[in-house]
Every structure is written in C-alpha cells, then in structure tokens.
N, C-alpha and C positions, 0 to 999 in steps of 0.2 A: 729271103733271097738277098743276097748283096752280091752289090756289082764293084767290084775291082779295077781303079784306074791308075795312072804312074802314079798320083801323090795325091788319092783320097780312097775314102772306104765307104761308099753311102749304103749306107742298114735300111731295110723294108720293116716299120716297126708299129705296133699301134698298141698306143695308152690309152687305159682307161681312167678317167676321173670319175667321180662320185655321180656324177651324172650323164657322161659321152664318152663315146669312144672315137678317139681322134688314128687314121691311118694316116702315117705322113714317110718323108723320106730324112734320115736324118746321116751328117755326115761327125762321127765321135772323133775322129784323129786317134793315133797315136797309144790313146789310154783308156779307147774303147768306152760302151754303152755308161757300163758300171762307174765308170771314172770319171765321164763327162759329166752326170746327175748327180756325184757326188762331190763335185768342183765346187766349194764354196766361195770363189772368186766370181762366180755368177749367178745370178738367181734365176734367168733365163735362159733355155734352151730353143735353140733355133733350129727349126724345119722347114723342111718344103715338099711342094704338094701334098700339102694336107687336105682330107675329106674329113669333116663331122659325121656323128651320127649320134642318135639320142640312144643309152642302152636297152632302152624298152624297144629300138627298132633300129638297130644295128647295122643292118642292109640298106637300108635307105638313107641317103646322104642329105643333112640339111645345109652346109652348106663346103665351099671348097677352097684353097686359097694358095698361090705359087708361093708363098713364105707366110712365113707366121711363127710368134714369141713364145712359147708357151712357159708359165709360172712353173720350175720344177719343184716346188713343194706344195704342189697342190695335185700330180702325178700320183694315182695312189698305184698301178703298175704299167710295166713296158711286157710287153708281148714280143718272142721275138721265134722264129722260124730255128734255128741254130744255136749251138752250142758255142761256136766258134766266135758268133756276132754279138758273145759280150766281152769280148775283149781280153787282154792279159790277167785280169781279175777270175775269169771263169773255169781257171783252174789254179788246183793244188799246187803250191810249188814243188818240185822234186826233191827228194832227200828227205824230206818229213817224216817218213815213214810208211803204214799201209791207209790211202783214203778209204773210208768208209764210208755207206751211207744209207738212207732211212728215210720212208715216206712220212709227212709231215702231213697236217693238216691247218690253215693256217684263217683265221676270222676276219674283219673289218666288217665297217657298219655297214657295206654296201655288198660285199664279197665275202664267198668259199672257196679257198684256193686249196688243192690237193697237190704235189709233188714232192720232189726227192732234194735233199739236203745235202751237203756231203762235208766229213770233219774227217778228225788223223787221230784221236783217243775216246771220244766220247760227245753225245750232243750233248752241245752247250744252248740251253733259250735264252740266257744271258748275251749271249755272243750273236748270237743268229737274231735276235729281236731287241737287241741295245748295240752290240757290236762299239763298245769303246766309250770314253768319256771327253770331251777337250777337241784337242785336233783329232784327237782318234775317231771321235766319234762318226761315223758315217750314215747319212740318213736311207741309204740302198742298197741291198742285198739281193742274193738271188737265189730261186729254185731251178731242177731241170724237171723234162719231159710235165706240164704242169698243165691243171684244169682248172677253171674257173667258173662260178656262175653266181651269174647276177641273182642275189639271193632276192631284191625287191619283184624280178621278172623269172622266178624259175621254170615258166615252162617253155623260154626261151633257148636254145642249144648249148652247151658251155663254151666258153672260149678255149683254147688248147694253145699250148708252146712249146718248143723245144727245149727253152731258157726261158724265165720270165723275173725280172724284176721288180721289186716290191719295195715302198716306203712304207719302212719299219714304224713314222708314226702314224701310220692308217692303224694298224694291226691291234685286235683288242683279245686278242687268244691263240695260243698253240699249241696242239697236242700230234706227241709222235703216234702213229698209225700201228696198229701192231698185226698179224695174221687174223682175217678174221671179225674184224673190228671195222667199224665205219663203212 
C-alpha cells in the first residue's frame, strides 16, 4: 500500500535478511525504492514502524521499533505490494523498442525466488545479476509478480510480491524458466 502526501511517498515494504524479516514503513523520495538502496552516498537506510520477525516464524513479531537504521548491504530482498512502488526505475523507458519478458528463477543461500524479468532484445544474466561495473554498477534489481521461500523453512508459506527487489550479491544462480519446467 502507499500512502500519498503533498511532499512524501511512504511504501508498506518488508525485507528479508538472511535471518528476519523486517515489516517497516519507508519513505524513498523522488528516485523511488530501487534508487534509494542503490544510493551509494549512504550505507543506511531509514525506516519506521518497524516490526521483526524470525523467518522460521514470520507472523510473530520479536520485537518493534518507531525508527530504525537498517544496513542496506545486508538487505538480501524488498518485498513490495506494487508495481508502481518502485519507483522511476520499474519501468522500461519508452522508445526502446518492444519490452519483453520471461519467468526467471533466481538462488541465494537462504532463498528461491521465482518471477518475471523484463529486457528490449534478449535476456542478459550478465545485466540482471552484475548489471554494470564502476559507477555503473548497481547492487539492486528487481522482479515483478514474484515468490519466494525460505528454502531453510519450506514448509513455511512463500512470501509473494507484486515487485520485489533483490541484492544481486546474495544471488548464487539463475536460470530462465521455460514451459513446463521447474
């Protein structure tokens, strides 16, 4: 959900770290989810009303807090309700050509993530799992309509999102999904 004010945007978003999953409110400005984690002028991103919770027990909160710091390289995804609520980044730019796109299935040591990709000629894992070198390099990307499950607790529910962002250096494999397959 996001709520819309004269001069802020606060997103409904929950990350998961390698161990918890954090529900908090956060406000991106401007250059949106994708933009704000990828800000290398800050190592920390600021929320509020955050609730913990351990992923082996998801629903039950350990503990809660009206602000709080969190480390964004240690973010391995953002969970988000919308397509919209990632910002200028969540879409193609116009003119490009025809978007295309392709369900993906994507690893980390903690996580299986399944969703949709989207390029303008061809998928690149180069791009989608490095995505640049230098200033270019950006450590967050994103899928849409996307699942997730805690592969240590799978017979836990999966997570789901509309949009979901992912740190490319969690990721230890990807493979595109074909009919039929997985």
């Amino acid at each position: 959900m996001t709520e819309r004010g004269p001069t802020r945007t606060v997103l409904h978003v929950d990350f998961l770290t390698d161990t918890h999953r954090i529900t908090c409110q956060v406000e991106p400005g401007p250059i949106g989810i994708v933009g704000t984690l990828n800000d290398t002028t800050s190592s920390l991103l600021l929320a509020r009303n955050a609730y913990f919770s351990r992923l082996q027990q998801p629903t039950k909160i350990v503990a809660n807090f009206e602000e709080i710091h969190l480390v964004k390289a240690h973010l391995v995804l953002a969970l988000l309700n919308r397509r919209e609520d990632l910002g200028p980044q969540g879409y193609l730019r116009a003119g490009v050509g025809r978007i295309l796109s392709a369900p993906v299935y994507l690893t980390t040591t903690m996580f299986e993530i399944r969703g949709t990709t989207e390029f303008t000629s061809r998928i690149d894992p180069d791009s989608l799992l490095i995505g640049g070198v230098g200033l270019n390099a950006a450590r967050y990307t994103m899928l849409y309509n996307a699942t997730v499950i805690a592969t240590a607790h799978p017979d836990l529910p999966p997570f789901s999102a509309g949009a979901l962002v992912f740190n490319r250096d969690f990721v230890t494999g990807m493979g595109v999904l074909t009919k039929g397959k997985a």
